[in-house]
N, C-alpha and C positions, 0 to 999 in steps of 0.2 A: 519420547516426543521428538520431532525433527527438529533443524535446525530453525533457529530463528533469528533474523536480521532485524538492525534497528536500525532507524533512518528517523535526526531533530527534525520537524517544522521549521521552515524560514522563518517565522514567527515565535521562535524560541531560541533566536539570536541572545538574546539576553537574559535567558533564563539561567539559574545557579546550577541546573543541571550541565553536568562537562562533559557531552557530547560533540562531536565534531556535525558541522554539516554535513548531508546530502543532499544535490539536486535534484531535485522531482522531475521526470521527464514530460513534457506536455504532449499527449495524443494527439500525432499529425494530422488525423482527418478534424479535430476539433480547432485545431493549432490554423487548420487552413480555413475553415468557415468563417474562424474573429478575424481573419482578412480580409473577408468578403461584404463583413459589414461596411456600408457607404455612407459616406457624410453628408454624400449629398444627394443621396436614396431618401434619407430620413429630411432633409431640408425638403425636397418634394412633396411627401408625403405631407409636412407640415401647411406649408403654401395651398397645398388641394382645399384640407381641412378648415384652414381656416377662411379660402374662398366660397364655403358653405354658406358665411356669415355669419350663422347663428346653429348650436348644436344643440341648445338647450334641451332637454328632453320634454317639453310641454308644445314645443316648438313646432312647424310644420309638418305633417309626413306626405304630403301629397305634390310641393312643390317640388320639380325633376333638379334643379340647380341650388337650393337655401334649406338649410333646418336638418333638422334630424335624421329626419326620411332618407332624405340623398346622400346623407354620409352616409347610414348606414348602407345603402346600394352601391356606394361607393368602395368600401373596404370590404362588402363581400365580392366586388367584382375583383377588388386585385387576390384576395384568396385564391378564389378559381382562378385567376391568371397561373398561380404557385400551384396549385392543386395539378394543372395539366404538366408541369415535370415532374411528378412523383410519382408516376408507373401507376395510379390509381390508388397510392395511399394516402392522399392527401382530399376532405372531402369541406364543403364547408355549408352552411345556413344561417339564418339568421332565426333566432330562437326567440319565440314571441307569447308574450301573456297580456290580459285585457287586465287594469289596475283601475280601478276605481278612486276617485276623490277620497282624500286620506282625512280630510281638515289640517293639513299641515303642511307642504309644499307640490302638493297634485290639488288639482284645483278642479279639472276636468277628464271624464274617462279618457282613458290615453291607450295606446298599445305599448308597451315596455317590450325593448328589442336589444338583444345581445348578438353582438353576431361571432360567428366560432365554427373556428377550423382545426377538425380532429387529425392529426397527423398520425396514421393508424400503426400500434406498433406490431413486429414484422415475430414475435413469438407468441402463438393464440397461445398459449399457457401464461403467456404474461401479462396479468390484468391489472400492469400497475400506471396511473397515470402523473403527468406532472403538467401544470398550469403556469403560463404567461398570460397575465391580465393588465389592462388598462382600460383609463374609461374614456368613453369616446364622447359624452356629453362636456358640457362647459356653462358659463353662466356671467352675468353682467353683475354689476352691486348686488344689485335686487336678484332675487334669484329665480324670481315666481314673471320677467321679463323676459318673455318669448318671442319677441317680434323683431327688436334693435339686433345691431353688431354686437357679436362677441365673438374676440377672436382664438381665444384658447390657443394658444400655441404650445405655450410650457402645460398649463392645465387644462387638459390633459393632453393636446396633445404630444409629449415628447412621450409619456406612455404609451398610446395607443399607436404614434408610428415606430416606436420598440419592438411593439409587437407584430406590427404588419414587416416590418424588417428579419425580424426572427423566423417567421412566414416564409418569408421570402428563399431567407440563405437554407434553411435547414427544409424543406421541399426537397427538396434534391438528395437527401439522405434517407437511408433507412435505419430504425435505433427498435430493438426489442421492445422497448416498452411506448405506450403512447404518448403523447402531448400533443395537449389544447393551446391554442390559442384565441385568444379573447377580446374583443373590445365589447365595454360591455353599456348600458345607457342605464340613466338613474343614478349615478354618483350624489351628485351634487342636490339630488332631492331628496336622499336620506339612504345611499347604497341598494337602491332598488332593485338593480341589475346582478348585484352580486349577491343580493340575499336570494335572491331567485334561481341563482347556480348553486351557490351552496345548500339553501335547503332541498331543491330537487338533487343533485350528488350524494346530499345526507338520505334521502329517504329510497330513492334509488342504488343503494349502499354501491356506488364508483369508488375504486381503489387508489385515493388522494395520495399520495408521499409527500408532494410540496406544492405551494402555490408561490409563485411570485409577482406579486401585485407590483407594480410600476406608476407611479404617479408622483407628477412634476421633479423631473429627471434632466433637464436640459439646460440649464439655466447655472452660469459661475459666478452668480454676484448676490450680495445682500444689500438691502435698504438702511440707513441707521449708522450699523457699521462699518460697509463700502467694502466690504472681505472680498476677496477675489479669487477664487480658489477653482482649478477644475482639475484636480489631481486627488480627490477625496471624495468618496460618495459613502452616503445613510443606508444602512438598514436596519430597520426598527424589528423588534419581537420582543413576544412577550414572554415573561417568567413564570409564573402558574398560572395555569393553565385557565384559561373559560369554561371549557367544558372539563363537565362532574369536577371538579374540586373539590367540592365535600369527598368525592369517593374514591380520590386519589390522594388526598392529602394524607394518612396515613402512610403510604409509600412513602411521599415525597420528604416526609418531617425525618422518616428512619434513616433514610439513604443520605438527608443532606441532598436532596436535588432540586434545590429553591431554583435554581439556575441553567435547568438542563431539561427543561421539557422540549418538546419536539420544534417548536417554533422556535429557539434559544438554539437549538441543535443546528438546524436547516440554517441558521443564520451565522455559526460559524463557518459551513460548509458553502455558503456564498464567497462568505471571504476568503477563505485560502483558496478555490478552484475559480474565482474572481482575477485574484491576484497573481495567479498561479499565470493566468492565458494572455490577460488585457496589460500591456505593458505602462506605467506613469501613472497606476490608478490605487488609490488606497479604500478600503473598503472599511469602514466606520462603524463598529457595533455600537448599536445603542439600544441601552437596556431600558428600553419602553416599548410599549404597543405599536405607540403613536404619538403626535406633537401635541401639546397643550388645546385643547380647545379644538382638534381637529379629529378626524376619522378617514380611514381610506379602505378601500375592497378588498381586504386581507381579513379586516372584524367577521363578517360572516364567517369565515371559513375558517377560524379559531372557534368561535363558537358553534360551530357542528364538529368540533373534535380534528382538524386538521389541520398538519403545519403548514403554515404560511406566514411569509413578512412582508413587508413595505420596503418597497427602494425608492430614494427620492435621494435630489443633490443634496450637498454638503449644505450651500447656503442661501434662504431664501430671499426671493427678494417682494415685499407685502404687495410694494406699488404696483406689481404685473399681474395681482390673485384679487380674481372676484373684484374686478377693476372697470368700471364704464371707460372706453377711452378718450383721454379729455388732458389738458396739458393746465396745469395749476400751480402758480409760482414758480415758474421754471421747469418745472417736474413734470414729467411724462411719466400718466397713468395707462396703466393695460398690458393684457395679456399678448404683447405684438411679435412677431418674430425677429427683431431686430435684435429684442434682447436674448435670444439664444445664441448657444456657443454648441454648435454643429459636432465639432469634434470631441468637445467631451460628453454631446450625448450619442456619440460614435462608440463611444470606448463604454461607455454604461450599459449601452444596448449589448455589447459581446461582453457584460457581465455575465447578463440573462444569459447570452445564448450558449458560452462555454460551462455553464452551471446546467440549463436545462439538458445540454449533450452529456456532458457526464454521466449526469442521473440517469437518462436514457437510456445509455448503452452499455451501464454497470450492471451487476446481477442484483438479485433483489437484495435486499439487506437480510443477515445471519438471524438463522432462527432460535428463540430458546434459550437466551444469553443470561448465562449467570454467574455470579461469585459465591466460591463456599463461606460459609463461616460457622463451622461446625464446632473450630478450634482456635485457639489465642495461637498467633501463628505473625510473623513477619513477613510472611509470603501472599500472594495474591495468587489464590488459584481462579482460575477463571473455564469457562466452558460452553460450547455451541454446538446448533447443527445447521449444516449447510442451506443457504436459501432456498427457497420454492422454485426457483426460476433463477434462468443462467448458467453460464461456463466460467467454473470459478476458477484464479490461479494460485489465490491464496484468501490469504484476513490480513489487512490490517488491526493489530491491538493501539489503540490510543491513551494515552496518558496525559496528566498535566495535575501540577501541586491545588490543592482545594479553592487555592485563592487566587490561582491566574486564570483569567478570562477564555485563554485560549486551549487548545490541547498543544503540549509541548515535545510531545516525542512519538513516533508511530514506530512497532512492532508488528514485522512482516513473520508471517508464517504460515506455514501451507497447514498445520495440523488443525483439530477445530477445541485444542482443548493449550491452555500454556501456565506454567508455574511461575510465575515472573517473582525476583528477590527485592519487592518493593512492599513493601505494608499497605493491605486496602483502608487501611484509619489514614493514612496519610494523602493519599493521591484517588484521583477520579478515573472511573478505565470505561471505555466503551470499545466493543467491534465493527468492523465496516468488512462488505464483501471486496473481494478485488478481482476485476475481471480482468481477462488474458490479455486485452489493453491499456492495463493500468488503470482503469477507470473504477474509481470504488463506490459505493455503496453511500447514504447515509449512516451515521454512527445511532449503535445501539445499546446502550445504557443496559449495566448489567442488574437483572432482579437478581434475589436472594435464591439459592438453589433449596429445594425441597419445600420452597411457601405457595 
């Protein structure tokens, strides 16, 4: 076996393992896009949006300047703005279905319009995609009110101008594998827009790796509290899985991987390659779906079998969500842009975009990942074959004790097979690809060899 190097996580500063640090070096072409991100790119985009008036998705599509309609002709027009620097890989549309009255919060036949821009990636053997979403609708109290102001600024829009920002900077790259970008309609009427990508993706079997939904992202303050915080940001995932449970839960109960399905996974790898790029931003697992009583455009795409999580600020604030604007006892109600903080949804947005780079430009994730357990053994033998796709320069091996959250330690090595003097009863191991950038792979959770 070659040599192998080991290099702690920043994030196992305090772990009982007595390893010395390594600095992880940041890829300068991704190092220079979270530059690029604008604070007051994204205050633009907010201002456009919310001079629509109203987003609602029941809402006009006919009117050139209010409603739905115009936004959405709106962000596809700055697509194709992005679309004309990317040498012809950058294409975009607006993706339409006719929805009929639900009895529930459609009231009348609508056209349900997502609009999406494919950033085509530049290896055809490479059929892997990864998803920036947000939703472009919005809503007053009442939700099923299509006519008044609503200004959505934070909801949604600091997601959907997330994403037209990530548009923006990353247009001008090329990256092996593809990514979408999304704003999508039907949120707030029951994820309409996003069931409609995930079950067309499910049944059109597109090769999902990650989604990262963005919704209400802009905002440093809470109601109640008065917390003040723009140095910490949410991402929510879930712990087993939506899809087949019953038919996985047997894996999951043997291996002890209540904690580690693929949405769990993608959401530690937010965090460190978060943390790694965006400087003064802490990145906050939270081991849920999603918040008490709420839902956002990641649920679909769990439930067709694909990791995806929720990014949203640290702290909410009620008075700005699903708000008529109206000023009551001193307190100013609504979603306005006054109460955003520009530059921490600066820094949230090159969450997304040094995560969606990463992934893009790594190889695919190691095929065929397993640990033996043939034999009572103190050793962890472990074993792979090289991904489908990409220029690999090595593997990262991951580690971390049963009970910490995070992975604690990474083992480089260029072979695809390693005998590590740790006990697999003790500790958690997955592999990652590492391409000749440094740029790695999602982590792969090892099955049982020979089941």
């Amino acid at each position: 076996m070659r040599k192998i190097f080991t290099a702690v996580l920043v994030t196992a500063l305090c772990s009982s393992v007595g390893y010395g640090q390594t600095i992880i070096d940041r890829d300068p072409e991704i190092a220079s896009m979270v530059k690029e991100v604008s604070a007051d790119s994204l205050r633009s985009y907010i201002n456009t949006m919310v001079n629509f008036g109203t987003r609602n998705t029941l809402s006009t599509q006919t009117n050139p300047k209010r409603g739905i309609g115009a936004a959405r002709k709106w962000v596809l027009q700055k697509f194709n703005e992005f679309a004309a620097n990317s040498n012809g890989r950058m294409t975009a549309f607006i993706d339409t279905v006719t929805y009929h009255p639900d009895g529930k919060r459609v009231d009348s036949t609508i056209i349900l319009g997502n609009v999406v821009a494919t950033l085509k990636g530049t290896d055809p053997n490479d059929h892997r995609i990864f998803i920036i979403s947000g939703h472009l609708d919005n809503m007053r109290t009442n939700v099923m009110d299509r006519v008044n102001d609503a200004p959505g600024a934070n909801d949604d829009g600091s997601g959907s101008a997330a994403v037209i920002e990530c548009a923006r900077v990353m247009s001008k790259h090329a990256f092996p594998a593809t990514i979408i970008f999304v704003t999508v309609s039907g949120e707030e009427q029951g994820l309409l827009g996003a069931y409609y990508m995930a079950n067309k993706a499910k049944k059109e079997g597109w090769d999902i790796e990650a989604v990262l939904n963005n919704d209400i992202m802009g905002s440093n303050n809470s109601n109640e509290t008065n917390i003040i915080d723009n140095t910490r940001l949410r991402v929510f995932s879930e712990g087993l899985p939506a899809y087949e449970t019953e038919k996985q839960a047997k894996r999951i109960r043997a291996l002890g991987l209540e904690n580690d399905g693929k949405a769990r996974q993608l959401a530690r790898y937010v965090k460190e390659i978060g943390e790694r790029y965006v400087d003064n931003i802490q990145v906050v697992m939270i081991y849920r779906n999603d918040r008490f009583l709420r839902g956002g455009d990641h649920l679909p795409y769990v439930e067709n079998g694909f990791a995806a999580v929720r990014i949203t600020e640290m702290n909410e604030n009620y008075n700005h969500q699903h708000q008529d604007v109206r000023k009551e006892n001193g307190i100013q109600y609504g979603d306005l842009p006054e109460f955003m903080d520009f530059e921490y949804l600066r820094k949230n947005t090159a969450v997304n975009l040094s995560n969606l780079a990463n992934l893009a430009k790594a190889p695919a994730m190691p095929q065929n990942v397993t640990v033996e357990v043939k034999k009572l053994s103190n050793y962890t033998n472990l074993h792979w074959d090289k991904p489908a796709t990409g220029k690999v320069k090595g593997y990262y091996i991951l580690m971390r004790e049963t009970t910490s959250a995070y992975w604690q330690k990474k083992i480089f090595t260029t072979d695809t097979k390693a005998d590590l003097p740790y006990s697999k009863d003790n500790y958690f191991f997955a592999v990652q690809s590492v391409g000749e950038d440094g740029n790695e792979s999602l982590p792969v959770v090892p099955g049982i060899a020979g089941r």
